[in-house]
Every structure is written in C-alpha cells, then in structure tokens.
Rosetta silent file (secondary structure, phi, psi, omega in degrees, C-alpha in Angstrom):
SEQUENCE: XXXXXXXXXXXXXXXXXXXXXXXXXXXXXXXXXXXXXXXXXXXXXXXXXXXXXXXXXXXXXXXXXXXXXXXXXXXXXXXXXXXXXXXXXXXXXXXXXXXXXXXXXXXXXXXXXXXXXXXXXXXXXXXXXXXXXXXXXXXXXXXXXXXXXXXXXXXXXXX
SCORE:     score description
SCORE:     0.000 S_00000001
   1 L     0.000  128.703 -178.456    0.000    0.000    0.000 S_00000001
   2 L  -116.094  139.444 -176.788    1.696    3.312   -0.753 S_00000001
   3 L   -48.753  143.747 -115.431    0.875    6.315    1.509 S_00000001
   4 L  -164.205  101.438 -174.906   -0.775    9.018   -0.045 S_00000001
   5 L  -143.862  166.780 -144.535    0.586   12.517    0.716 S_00000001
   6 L   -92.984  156.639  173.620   -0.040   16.164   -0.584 S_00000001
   7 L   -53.468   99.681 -178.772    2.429   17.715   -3.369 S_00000001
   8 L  -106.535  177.869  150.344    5.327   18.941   -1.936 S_00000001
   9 H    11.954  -69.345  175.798    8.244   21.039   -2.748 S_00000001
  10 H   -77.987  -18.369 -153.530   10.177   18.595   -4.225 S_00000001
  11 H  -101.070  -26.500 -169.595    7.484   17.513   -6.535 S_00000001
  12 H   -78.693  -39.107  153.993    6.955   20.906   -7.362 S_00000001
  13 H   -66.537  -35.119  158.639   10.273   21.849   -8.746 S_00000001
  14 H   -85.271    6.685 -160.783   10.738   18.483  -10.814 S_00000001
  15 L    36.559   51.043  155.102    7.338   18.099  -11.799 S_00000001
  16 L  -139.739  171.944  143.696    7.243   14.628  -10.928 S_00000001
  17 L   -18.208  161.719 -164.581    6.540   12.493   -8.304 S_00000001
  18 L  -118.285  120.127  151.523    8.415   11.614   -4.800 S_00000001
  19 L   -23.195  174.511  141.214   10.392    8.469   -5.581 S_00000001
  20 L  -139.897 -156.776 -157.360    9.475    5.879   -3.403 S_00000001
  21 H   -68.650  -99.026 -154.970   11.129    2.698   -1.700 S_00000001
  22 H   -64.178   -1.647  149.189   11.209    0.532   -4.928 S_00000001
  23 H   -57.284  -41.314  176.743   11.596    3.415   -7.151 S_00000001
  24 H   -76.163  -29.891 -168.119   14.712    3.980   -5.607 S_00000001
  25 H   -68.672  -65.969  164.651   15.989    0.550   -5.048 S_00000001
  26 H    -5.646  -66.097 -166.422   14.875    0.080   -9.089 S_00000001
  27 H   -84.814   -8.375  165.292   17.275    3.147  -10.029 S_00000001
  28 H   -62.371  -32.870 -174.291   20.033    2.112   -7.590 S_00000001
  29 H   -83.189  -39.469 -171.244   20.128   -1.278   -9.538 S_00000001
  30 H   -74.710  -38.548 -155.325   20.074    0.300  -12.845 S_00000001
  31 H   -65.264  -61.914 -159.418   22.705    3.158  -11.961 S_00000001
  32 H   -70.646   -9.282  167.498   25.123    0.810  -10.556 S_00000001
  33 H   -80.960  -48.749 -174.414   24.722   -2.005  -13.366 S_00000001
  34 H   -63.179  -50.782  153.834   25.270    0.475  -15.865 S_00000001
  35 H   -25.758  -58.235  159.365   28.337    1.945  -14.015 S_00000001
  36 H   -44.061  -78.853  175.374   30.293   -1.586  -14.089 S_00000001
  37 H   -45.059  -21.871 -150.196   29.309   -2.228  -17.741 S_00000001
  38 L  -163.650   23.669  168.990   29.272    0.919  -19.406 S_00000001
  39 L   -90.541    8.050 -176.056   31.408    3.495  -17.465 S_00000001
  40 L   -88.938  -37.489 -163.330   34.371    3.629  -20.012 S_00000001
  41 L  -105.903  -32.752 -132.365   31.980    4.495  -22.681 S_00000001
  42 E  -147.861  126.298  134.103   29.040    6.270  -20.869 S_00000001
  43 E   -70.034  133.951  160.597   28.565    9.174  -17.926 S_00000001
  44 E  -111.153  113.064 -161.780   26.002    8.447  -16.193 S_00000001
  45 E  -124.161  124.236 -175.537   24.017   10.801  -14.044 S_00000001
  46 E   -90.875  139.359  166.959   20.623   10.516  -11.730 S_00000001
  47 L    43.671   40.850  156.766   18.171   13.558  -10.953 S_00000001
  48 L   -52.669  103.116  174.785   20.140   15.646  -13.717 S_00000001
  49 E   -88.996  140.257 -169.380   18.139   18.965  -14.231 S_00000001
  50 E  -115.733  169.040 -171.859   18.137   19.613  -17.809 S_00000001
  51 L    95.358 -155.105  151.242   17.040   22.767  -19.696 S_00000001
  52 L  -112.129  159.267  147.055   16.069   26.573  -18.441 S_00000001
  53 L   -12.479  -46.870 -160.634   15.227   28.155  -15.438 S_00000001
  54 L  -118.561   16.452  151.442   11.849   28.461  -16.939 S_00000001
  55 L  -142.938   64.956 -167.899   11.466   24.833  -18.409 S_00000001
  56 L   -71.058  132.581  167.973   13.500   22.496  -15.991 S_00000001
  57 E  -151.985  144.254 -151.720   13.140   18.667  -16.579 S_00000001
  58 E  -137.050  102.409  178.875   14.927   15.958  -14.335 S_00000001
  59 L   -56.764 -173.781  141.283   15.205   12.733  -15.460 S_00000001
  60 L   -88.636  -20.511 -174.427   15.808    9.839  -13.101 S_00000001
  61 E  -140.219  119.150  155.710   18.705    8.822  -15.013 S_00000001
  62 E  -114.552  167.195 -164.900   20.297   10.343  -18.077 S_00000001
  63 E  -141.211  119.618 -173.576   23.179    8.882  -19.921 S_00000001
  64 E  -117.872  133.317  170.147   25.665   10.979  -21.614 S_00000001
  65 E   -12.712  155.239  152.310   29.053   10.030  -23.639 S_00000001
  66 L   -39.535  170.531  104.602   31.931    9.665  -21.421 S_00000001
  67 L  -146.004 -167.282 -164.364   33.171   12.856  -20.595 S_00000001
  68 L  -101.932  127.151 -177.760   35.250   14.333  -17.756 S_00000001
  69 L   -88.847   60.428  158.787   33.387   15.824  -14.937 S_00000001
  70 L   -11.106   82.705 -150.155   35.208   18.813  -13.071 S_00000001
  71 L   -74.525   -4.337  176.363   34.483   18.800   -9.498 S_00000001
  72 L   -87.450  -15.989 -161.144   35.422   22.972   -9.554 S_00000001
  73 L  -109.602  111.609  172.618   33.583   23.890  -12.089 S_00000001
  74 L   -96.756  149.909 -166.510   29.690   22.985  -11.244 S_00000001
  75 L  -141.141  113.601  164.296   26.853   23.678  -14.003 S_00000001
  76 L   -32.178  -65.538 -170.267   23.270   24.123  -11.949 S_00000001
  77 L  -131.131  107.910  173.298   21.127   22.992  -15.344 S_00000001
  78 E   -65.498   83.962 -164.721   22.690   21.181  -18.355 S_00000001
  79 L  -102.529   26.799  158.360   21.381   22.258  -21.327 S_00000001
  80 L  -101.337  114.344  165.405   22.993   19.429  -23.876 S_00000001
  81 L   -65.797  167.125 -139.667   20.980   16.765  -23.730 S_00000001
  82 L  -113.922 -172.313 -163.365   22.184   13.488  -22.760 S_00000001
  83 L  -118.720  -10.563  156.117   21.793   10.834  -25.332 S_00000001
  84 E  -143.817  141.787  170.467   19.842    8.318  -22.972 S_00000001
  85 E  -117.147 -162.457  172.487   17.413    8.890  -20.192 S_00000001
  86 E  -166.952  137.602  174.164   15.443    6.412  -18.173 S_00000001
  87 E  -146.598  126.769 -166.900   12.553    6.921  -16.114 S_00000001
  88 E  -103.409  145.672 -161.981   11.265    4.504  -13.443 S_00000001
  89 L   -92.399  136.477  162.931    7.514    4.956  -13.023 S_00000001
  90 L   -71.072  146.011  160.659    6.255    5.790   -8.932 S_00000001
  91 L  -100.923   41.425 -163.766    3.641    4.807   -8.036 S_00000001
  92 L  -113.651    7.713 -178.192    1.232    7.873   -7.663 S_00000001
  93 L  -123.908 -179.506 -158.776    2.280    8.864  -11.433 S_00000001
  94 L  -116.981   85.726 -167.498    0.961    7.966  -14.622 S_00000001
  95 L    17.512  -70.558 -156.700    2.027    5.367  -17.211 S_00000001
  96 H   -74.439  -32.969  112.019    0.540    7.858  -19.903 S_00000001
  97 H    46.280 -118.711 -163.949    2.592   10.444  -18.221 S_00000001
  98 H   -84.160  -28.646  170.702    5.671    9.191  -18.940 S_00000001
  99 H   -80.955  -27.898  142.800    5.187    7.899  -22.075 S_00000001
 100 H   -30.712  -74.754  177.458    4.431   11.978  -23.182 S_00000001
 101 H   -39.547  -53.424  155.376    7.491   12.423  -21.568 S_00000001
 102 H   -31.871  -79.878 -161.390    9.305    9.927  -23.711 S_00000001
 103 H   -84.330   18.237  174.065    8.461   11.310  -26.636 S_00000001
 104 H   -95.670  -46.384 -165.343    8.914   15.164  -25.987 S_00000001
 105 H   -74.275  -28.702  149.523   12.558   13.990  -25.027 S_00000001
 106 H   -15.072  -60.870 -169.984   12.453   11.891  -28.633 S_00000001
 107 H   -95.479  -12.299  175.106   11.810   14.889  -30.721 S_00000001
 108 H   -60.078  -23.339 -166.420   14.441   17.340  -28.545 S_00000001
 109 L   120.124    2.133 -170.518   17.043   14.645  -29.675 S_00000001
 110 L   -89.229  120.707  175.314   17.845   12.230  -26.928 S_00000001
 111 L   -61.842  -27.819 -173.323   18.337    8.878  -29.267 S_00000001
 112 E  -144.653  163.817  177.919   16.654    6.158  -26.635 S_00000001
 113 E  -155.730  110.195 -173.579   14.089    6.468  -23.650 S_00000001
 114 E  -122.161  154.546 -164.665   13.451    3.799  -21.495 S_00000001
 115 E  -120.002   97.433  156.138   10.292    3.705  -19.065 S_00000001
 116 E   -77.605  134.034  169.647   10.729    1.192  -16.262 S_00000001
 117 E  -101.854   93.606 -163.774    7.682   -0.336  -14.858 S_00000001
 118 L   -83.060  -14.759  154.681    8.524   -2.451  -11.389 S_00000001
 119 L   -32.424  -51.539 -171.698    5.686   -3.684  -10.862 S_00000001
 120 L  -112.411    7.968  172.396    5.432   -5.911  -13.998 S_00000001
 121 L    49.637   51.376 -177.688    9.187   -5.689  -13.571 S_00000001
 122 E  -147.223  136.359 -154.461    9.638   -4.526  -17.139 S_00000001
 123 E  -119.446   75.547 -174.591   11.540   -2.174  -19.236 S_00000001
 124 E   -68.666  115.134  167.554    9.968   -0.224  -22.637 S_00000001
 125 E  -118.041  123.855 -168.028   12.575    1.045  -24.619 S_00000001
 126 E   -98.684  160.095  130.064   11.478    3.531  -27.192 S_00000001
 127 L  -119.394  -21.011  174.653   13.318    5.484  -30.071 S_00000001
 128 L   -91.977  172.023  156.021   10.754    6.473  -31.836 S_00000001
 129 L   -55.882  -30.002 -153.190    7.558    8.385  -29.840 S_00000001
 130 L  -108.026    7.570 -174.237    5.178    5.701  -31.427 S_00000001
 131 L  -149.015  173.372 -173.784    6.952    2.635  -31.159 S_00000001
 132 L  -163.025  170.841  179.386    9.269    0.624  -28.056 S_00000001
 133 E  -114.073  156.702  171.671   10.952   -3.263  -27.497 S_00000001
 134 E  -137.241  101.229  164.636    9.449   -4.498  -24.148 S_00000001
 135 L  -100.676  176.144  176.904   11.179   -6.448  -21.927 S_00000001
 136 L  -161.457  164.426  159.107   10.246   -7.808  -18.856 S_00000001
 137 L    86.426 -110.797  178.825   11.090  -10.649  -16.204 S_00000001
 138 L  -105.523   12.593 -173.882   14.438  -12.449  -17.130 S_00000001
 139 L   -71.121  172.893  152.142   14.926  -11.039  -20.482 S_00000001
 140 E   -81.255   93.734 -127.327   17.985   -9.118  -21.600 S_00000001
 141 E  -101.140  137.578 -171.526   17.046   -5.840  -22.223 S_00000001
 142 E  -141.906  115.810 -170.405   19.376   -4.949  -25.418 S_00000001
 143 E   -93.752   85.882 -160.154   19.505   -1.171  -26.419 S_00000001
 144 L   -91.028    6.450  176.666   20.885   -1.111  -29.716 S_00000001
 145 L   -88.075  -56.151 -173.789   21.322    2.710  -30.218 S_00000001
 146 L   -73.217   16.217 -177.140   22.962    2.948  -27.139 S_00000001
 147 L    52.314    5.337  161.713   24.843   -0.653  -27.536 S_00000001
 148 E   -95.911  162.906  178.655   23.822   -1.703  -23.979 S_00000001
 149 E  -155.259  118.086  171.225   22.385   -4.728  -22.821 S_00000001
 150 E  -117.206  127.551 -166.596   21.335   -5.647  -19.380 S_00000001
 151 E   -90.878  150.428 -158.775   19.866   -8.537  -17.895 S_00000001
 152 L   -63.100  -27.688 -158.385   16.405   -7.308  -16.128 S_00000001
 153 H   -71.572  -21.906  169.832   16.987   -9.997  -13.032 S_00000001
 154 H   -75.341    4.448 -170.061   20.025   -7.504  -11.788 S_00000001
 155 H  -115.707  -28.455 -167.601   17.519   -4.476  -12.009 S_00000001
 156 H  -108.980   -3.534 -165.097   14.248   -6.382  -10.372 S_00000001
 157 L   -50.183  120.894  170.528   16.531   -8.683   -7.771 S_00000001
 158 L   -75.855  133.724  136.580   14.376   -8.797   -4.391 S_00000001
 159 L   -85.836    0.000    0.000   16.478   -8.848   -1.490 S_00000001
C-alpha cells in the first residue's frame, strides 16, 4: 500500500513524483549495473536537471558520452541533452505520463528512452515516440542505439 501525501516542494520543482522505496531501489540497480558495464563508454548521471530556469526537466537517469566531470567547475542545469534517459515509473504517477514524456525527449534529440515499470518488472525502450521493445522478467534488455544490454533480473533482484 503506498501512503498518499499532498504535493510537496520537491514535486513541485521536478514536476514529478516523490520516488518511493522501490523506485529507488529500481534506479540504484540500474545506476550501478550500468556503471560496471558501461562506465568507459558512458557518464552516467541521476536527478540531472536539464534545460532553463523556466522549463526544468529531471530525469531519473540520463546517460551521456563519457566525458570528464570537473568537481570545480559545477553547471546548476545542463542544457545538452544526454543521449539516454530512463525513467522509473512511482507509483502515484501515470504510465501515460511518462510515455508523453518519452516522446517530448524523442523529438528534442535524446536517441533512446526507457520507461521502467517495477511492478510488472519490465523495461519499454522507445526510439521512436510511437513505437518501443518491451522487456520484462528475465529477459535481456538490449539497447541497440545505445549498444547496452542488461539482464532485467540484476535491475528487479528482491532482497
């Protein structure tokens, strides 16, 4: 049963939802499998604000080339988009949502968007707005613009 609580702050500045327990646990699996596999080739960054000041949008995950991060130099809002995001759905927000969301970052230019569901333990990965691969369970979820491939039982593992 998830708890039901009024809009706060935080919800209000990312326009999304307040993680919850398995939302986080979800993007904790996915950061750190993609970090072992794919940190040579890929930065990878969580609750990235992207954009302007007066149209901020914060993935859970975006995925950028490598590059070199500069711990002196700090940049507030990014506004080169990454080249993958991912967004795991909470559960007070709304499939349909997020699949909007997909495809506004689609036509800005982001090459792949994938919309985890944890429920059904499943992973839609779009490139276009109108079309996605669906994995789910034990499959291998295989991203071929971005050349990754992960198997879903390290992203859904109960402890």
């Amino acid at each position: 049963m998830i708890e039901q609580e009024t809009i706060n702050q935080y919800e209000i500045e990312r326009g999304k939802p307040m993680p919850s327990t398995v939302h986080a646990y979800v993007s904790k699996n996915l950061l750190v499998q993609l970090e072992i596999n794919y940190r040579g080739q890929y930065t990878i960054l969580p609750e990235l604000s992207l954009g302007t000041a007066d149209a901020p949008v914060v993935p859970d995950i975006a995925i950028y080339p490598k590059f070199k991060i500069d711990v002196h130099h700090d940049t507030i809002r990014r506004k080169d988009l990454p080249i993958g995001v991912i967004e795991v759905l909470s559960p007070t927000q709304s499939l349909d949502a997020l699949i909007e969301k997909a495809g506004t970052f689609l036509l800005s230019g982001v090459q792949s968007v994938w919309i985890v569901i944890p429920n059904l333990e499943a992973i839609c990965v779009y490139h276009t707005p109108a079309s996605y691969i669906f994995f789910r369970q034990n499959d291998i979820l295989k991203d071929e613009r971005l050349n990754i491939e992960l198997p879903l039982e390290t992203i859904f593992q109960e402890t």
